[in-house]
N, C-alpha and C positions, 0 to 999 in steps of 0.2 A: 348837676352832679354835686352830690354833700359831700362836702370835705370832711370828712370824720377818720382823724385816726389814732388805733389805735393795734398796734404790733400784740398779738397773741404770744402770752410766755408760754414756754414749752410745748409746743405747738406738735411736736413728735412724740413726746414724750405723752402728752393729752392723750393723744391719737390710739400708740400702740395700749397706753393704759387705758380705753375704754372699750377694746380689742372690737373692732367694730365691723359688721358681716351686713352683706344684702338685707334687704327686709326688714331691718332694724328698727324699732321707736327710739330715739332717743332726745334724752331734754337737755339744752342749755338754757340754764336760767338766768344768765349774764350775756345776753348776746352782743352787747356791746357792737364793733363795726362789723361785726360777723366772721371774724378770720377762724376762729375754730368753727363755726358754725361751718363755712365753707368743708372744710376740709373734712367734717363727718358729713355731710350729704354728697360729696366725692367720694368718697374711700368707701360709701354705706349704697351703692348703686351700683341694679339703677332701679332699687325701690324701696330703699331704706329713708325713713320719715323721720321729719327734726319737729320737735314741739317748743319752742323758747320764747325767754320773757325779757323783760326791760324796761325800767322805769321811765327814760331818757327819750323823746320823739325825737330828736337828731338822729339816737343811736340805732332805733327804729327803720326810720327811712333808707339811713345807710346801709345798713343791714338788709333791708328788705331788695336795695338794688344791685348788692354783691352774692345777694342770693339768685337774680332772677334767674338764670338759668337753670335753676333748679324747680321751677314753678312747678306749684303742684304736688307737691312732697312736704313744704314747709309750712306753719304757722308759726304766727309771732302776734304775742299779745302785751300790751300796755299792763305790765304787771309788775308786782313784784314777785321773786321766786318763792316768796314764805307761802304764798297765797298757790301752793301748786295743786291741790286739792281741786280747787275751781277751775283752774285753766287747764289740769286733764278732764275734768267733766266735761266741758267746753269742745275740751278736743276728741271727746269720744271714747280718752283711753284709761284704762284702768291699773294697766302697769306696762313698764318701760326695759328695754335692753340695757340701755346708762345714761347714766346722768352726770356732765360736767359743771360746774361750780364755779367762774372767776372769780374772787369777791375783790381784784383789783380796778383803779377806777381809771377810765380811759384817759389814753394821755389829750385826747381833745379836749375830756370836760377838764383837767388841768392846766390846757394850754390854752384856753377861751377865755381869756382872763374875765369879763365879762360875770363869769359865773364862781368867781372866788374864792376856787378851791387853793390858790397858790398861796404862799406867803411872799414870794419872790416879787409881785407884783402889783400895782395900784388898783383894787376892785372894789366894788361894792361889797360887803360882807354877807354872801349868799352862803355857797357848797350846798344848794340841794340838786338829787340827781335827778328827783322830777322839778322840774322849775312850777310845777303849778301846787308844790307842797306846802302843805300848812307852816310849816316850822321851816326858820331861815339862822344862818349862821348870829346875825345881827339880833335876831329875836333873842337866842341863847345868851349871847356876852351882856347885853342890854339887862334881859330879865331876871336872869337865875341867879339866886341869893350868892353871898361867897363859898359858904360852904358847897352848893350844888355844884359850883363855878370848880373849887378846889379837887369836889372828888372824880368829878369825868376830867378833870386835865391828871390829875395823878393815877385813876382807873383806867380811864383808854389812854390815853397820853402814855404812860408811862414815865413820865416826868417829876426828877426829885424836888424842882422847885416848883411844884404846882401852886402852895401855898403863896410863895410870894407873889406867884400870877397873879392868882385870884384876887390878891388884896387890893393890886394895882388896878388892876381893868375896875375893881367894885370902887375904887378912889378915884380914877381919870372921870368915869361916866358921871359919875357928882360932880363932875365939873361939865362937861359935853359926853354928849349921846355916841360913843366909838361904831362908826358906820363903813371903814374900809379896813382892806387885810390889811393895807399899810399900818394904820393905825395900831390894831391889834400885835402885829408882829414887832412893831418899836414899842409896846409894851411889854414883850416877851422879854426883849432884847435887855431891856432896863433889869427885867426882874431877876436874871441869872449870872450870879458873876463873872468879872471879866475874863477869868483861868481859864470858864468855860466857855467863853465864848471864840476861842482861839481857831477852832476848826472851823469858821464859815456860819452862817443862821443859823440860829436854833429853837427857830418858831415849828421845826416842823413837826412836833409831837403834839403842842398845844392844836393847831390847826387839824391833825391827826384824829385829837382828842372830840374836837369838836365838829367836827366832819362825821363822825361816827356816832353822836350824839344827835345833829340834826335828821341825818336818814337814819336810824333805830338799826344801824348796821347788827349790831348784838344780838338786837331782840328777837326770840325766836329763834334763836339760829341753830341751836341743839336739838328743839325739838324737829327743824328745819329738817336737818341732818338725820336725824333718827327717823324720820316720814319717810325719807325719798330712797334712803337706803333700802326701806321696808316694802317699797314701790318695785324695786329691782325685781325682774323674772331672775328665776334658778337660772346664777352662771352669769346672770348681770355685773355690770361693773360702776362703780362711783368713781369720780375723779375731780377732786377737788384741791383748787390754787389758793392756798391766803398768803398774806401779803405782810400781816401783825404775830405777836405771839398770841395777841388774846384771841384768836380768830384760830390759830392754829391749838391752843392747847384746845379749844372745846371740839374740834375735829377728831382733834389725838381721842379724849377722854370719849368722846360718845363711838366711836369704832371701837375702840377697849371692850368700852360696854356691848356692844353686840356680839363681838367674836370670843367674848365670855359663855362659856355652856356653866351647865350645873354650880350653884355657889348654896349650896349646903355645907351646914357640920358635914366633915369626911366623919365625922361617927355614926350619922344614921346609914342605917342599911340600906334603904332607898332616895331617890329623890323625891324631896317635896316640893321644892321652888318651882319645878314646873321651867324653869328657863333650860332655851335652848339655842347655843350658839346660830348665830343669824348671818353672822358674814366672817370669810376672812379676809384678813391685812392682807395687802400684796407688799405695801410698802413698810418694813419693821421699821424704818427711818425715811424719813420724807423725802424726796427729791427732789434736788435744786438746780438751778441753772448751769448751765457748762461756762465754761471762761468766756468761748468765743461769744456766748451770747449777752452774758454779760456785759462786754465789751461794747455789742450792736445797740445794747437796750437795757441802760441802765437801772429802768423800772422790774427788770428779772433778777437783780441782783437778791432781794430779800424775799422771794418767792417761795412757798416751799408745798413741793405735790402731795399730795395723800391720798392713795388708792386701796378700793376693797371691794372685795367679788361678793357677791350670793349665793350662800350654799342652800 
């Protein structure tokens, strides 16, 4: 049995926002240990079909044996979700009832210390979520110039002292090759002062930063968004978890964009743009965890939902 866990945020909330009926196609593209997977091939029976993806083979196998009573209804492929064009051809289909979106990372692969993701702990400088990926945490701190180094810790990081990061980790390596999180997190530690350092570690924006730079978390991810929504049958629903604000604003912005109809001069008499409102918001403002859950799972705390139908 694979120990893999990882507690589904909003897991009702998912649910009722991908308003899910018998017969149903639907994709998760983050299957992670399968807990929402479970519960749309439950609630979508007894012939509603799940198509989902996953970088991670732990997250895979676990997944594939919290599924088995569902044999038969599911696929799951070694993918990424950017790549959903080929694993619906794959799968035969051509468009979908909903599609869910975690883009938070399982508390296994942050509790495996093994694999790097923490700063809390003594690792090897990995955080990739396929372990057989080209590019590793240790690659990035090691190779990338300072400037490169400065603007993903201050870009995704969102970190005001990214600059002094950068200088530091590009000044230590001149001296040894920085090859564990310990490592890298006592260089965070040095580089932010001590006023702020008052509240507990504060590596977790740099490792954030850089976690999101080795798996290309970003990239694609709007036109990602713009695809799958565009994938939804009439009356479809999207439901998507982020976890950052950079993840959340390009969610916010590219629904904006769709649920926009006509953006002509109001002075021409007709339209010319040719654009035609594509979905609506269900959620004007995002949806967040409740207290008690908060409380159960403190990885729900900066979670925020964002749902939209197809009209």
């Amino acid at each position: 049995m694979i120990n893999f866990s990882h507690k589904p945020v909003m897991l009702e909330e998912c649910m009722q926002g991908l308003n899910l009926k018998s017969g149903g196609i639907y994709f998760d593209g983050t299957v992670g240990g399968g807990g929402h997977s479970y519960e749309i091939l439950k609630r979508s029976s007894p012939n509603g079909r799940l198509i989902a993806t996953d970088l991670d083979d732990n997250a895979i196998a676990a997944a594939k044996q919290r599924l088995a009573e569902f044999s038969g209804r599911f696929e799951i492929y070694k993918s990424n979700y950017k790549e959903y064009e080929e694993v619906f051809s794959a799968a035969g289909v051509s468009e979908v009832d909903g599609v869910l979106l975690d883009f938070g990372i399982s508390s296994f692969q942050i509790d495996e210390v093994s694999r790097g993701f923490s700063y809390m702990h003594e690792a090897p400088l990995d955080m990739r979520m396929d372990p057989n990926g080209e590019l590793s945490a240790e690659d990035v701190v090691n190779g990338y110039s300072e400037q490169a180094l400065y603007e993903i810790i201050r870009d995704y990081g969102e970190e005001r002292f990214a600059k002094n990061i950068a200088r530091n980790i590009v000044e230590e390596r001149s001296k040894v090759r920085i090859t564990s999180s310990r490592q890298l997190s006592a260089l965070v530690e040095k580089s932010i002062p001590a006023k702020f350092r008052k509240n507990g570690p504060v590596a977790r924006k740099t490792f954030q930063a850089i976690r999101i730079e080795v798996n290309g978390e970003l990239d694609k991810l709007e036109e990602t968004v713009r695809g799958l929504c565009r994938k939804l049958k009439k009356g479809g629903r999207i439901c998507i978890l982020t976890f950052h604000s950079l993840e959340d604003r390009i969610v916010k912005n590219v629904f904006r964009e769709l649920e926009t109809d006509c953006v002509c001069d109001k002075s021409l008499p007709v339209c010319v743009c040719g654009k035609k409102k594509e979905i609506e918001i269900l959620t004007k403002k995002p949806i967040t965890a409740s207290e008690e859950e908060k409380l159960k799972n403190s990885r729900s705390a900066c979670a925020k939902l964002r749902i939209a139908e197809k009209v």
